[in-house]
C-alpha positions in Angstrom: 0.0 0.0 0.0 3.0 2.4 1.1 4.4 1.1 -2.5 1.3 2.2 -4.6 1.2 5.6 -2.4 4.6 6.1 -3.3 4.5 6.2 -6.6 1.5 7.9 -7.5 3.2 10.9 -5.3 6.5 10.3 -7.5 4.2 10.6 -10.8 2.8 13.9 -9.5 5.4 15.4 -8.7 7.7 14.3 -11.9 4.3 15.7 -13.9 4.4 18.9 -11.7 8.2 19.0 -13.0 7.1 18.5 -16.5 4.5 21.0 -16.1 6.9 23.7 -14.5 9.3 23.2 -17.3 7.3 23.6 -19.8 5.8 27.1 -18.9 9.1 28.0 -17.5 10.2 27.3 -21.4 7.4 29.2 -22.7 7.9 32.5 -20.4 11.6 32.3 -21.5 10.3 32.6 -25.0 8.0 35.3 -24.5 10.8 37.5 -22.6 12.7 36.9 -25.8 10.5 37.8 -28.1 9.1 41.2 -26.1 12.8 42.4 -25.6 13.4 41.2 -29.4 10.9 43.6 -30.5 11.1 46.7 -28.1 8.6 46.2 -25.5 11.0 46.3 -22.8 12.4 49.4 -24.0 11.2 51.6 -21.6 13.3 54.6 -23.5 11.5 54.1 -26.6 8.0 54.5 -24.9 9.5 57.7 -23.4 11.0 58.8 -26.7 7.5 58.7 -28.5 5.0 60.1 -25.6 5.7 63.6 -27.0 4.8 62.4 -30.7 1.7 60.7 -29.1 0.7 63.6 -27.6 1.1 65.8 -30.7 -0.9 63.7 -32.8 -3.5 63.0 -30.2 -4.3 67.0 -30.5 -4.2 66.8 -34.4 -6.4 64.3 -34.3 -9.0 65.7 -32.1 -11.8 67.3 -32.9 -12.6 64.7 -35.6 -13.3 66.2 -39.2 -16.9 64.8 -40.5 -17.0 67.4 -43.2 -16.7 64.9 -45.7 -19.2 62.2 -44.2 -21.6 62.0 -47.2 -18.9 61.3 -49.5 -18.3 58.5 -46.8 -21.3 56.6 -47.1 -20.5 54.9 -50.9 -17.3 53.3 -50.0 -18.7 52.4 -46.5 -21.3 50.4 -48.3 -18.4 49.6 -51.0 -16.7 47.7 -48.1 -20.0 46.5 -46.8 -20.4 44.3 -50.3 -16.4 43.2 -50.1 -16.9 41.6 -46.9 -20.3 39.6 -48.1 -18.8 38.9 -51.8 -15.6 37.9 -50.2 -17.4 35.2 -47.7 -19.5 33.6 -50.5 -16.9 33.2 -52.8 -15.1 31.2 -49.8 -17.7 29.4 -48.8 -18.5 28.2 -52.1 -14.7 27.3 -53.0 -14.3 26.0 -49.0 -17.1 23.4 -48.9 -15.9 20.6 -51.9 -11.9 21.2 -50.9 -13.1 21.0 -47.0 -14.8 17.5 -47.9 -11.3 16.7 -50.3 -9.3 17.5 -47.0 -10.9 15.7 -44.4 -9.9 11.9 -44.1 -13.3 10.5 -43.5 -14.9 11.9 -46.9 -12.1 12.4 -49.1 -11.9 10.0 -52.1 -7.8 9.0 -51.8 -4.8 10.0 -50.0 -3.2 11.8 -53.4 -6.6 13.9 -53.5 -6.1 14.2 -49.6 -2.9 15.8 -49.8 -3.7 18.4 -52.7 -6.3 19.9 -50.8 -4.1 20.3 -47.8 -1.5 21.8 -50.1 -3.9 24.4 -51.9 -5.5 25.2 -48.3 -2.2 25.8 -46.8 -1.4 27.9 -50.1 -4.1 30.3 -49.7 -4.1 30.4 -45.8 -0.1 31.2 -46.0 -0.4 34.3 -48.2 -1.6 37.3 -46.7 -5.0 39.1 -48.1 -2.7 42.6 -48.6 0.1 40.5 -50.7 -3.2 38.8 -52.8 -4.7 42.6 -52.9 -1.5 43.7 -54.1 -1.1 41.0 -56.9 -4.9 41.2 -57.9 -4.7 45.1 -58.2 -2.2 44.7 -61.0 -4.3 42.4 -62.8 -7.6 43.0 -62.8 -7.3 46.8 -61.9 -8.5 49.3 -59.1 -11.3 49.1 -57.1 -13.4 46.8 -55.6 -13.3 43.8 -57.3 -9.5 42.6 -56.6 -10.1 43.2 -53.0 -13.5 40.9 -53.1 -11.2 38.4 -55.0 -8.5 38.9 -52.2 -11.1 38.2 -49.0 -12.5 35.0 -51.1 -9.2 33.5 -51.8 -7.2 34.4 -48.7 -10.5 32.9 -46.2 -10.1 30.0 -48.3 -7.7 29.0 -46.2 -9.1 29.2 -43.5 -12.8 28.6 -43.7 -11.9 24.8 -45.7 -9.4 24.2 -42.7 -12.3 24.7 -40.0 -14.6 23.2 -42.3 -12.5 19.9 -42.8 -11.7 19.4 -39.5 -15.6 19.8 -38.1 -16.3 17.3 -41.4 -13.8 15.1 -39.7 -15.4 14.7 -36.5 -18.7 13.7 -37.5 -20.5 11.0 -35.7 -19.9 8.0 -38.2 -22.8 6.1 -37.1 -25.1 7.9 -39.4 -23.1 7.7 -42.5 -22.6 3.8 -42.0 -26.5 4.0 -41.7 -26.6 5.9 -45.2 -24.6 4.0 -46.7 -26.5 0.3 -45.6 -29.6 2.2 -46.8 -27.9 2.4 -50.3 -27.7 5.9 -50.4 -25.4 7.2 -53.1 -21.7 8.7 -52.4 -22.9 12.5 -52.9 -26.3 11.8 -50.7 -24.3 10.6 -47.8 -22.0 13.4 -47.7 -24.9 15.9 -47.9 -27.6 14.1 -45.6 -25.1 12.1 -43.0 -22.0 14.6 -43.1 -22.7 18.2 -43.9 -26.7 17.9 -42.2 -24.1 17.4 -38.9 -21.9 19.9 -39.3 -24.0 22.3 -40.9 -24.5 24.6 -37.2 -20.6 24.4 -37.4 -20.3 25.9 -40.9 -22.8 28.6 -40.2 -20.7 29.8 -37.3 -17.0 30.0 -38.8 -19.1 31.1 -42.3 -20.3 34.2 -39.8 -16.8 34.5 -37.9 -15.6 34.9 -41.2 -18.1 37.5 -42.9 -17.5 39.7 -39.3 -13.4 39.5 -39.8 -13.3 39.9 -43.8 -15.2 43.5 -42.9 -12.7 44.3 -40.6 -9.8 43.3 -43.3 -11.7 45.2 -46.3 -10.6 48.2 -44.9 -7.3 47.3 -44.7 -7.3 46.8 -48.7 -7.4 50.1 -49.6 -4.1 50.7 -49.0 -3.4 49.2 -52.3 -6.3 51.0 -54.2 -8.4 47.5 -53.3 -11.5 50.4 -52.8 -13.6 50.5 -49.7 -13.2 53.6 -47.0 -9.9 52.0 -46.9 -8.8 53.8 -49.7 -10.5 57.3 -48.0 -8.2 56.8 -44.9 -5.1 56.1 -46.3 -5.8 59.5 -48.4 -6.4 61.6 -45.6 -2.8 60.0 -44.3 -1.1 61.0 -46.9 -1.9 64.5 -46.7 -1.5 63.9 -42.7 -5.0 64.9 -42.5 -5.6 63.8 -38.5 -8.9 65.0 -37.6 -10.1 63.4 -41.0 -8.4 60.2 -40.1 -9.9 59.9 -36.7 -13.6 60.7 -37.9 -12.8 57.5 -40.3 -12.2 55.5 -37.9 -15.0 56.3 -35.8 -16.8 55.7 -39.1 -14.9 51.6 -39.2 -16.1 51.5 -35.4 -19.6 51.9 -35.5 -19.6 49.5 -38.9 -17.5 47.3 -37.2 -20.2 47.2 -33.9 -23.1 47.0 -36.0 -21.5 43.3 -38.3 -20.2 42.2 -34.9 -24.3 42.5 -33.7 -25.4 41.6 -37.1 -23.2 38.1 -36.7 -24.3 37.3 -33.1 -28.3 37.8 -34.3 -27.6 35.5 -37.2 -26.3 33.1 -34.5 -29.2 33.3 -32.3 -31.5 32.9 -35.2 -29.8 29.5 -36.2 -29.5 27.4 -32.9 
């Protein structure tokens, strides 16, 4: 008895060890990375307060002299954000079911998806922007084809993985009932998921409105193209009425997204 008691305190404590290691490893790599980058700079914080405070008062009383003029590529961005989501969802759902083990048809197919998702999910929407300005042209459309591609990546990821954990029961019951390939995956695999999908397709929609704006530094359209005007003629209290603009768009998608998600539970 002594024996048994003995151990199981010598397995806690070596897994208390384990444990104390690991976050000891994982505060040293922190520290690194914060002095790495400045944060522990207490002179460079000092350094800048005076620059903060200047632009604070340049920014202050915000400019809405040009709100009307506003509105268009406020609802330009508006239509990015939804174009962008339902071109992803649409390009997510048959690579999602390619990537995920239990419904894709081999491992060569397997892998492909998992190569084109990483692809998409490893290049950044500003780089795509970038490259799709200089084909297709400015304005809107490269930064809808931007959103799409770029949440590619990451709506087929979450998609695959929720296709992957699926209750299989159901599909072997499809499948004994001589249902077909493509009415198993749509009755006994996406019917299960489908709450799942609706969620990371709304996640999505809210953060492709938030990175809309962001497009418009590379003439993508959107206000994000009105901001980084007024910054370029260091236009403060214009800049600051913009982003009080982003704000309340940004509150009224986030409310939008958690209504949607009320409705569908």
């Amino acid at each position: 008895m002594s024996l048994a008691y003995d151990a199981i305190l010598a397995r806690d404590g070596a897994a208390r060890l384990r444990r104390a290691a690991i976050a000891a490893a994982v505060a040293a790599v922190v520290i690194t990375a914060m002095a790495a980058t400045g944060l522990l700079d207490p002179a460079r914080f000092a350094d800048a307060w005076p620059a903060v405070v200047q632009l604070s008062r340049e920014m202050f009383p915000p400019d809405f002299g040009r709100f009307p003029g506003w509105l268009r590529p406020l609802a330009d961005t508006l239509a990015m954000s939804i174009a962008g989501t339902a071109i992803a969802v649409g390009l997510s759902l048959p690579l999602a079911l390619a990537a995920a083990g239990n419904t894709t048809p081999n491992r060569a197919v397997y892998h492909v998806a998992r190569l084109v998702l990483n692809l998409l999910r490893s290049i950044p929407e500003l780089i795509m922007g970038i490259i799709l300005v200089a084909m297709v042209g400015f304005g809107a459309l490269p930064g809808v084809l931007a959103l799409g591609l770029h949440s590619v990546g990451m709506v087929g990821k979450f998609f695959a993985e929720s296709i992957e954990h699926v209750d299989p029961k159901p599909v072997e019951a499809a499948r004994a009932a001589g249902a077909t390939t493509p009415q198993v995956v749509w009755h006994a695999v996406v019917a299960q998921v489908m709450p799942q999908l609706a969620d990371t397709t709304i996640y999505r929609w809210e953060y492709n409105f938030r990175a809309s704006t962001v497009l418009g530094a590379v003439g993508a359209g959107g206000i994000g193209f009105e901001l980084i005007a007024a910054l370029r003629v260091l236009d403060y209290a214009q800049v600051s009425a913009i982003l009080i603009c982003m704000l309340a768009c940004v509150t009224l998608v986030d409310g939008l997204g958690a209504a949607l998600r009320r409705g569908l539970k």
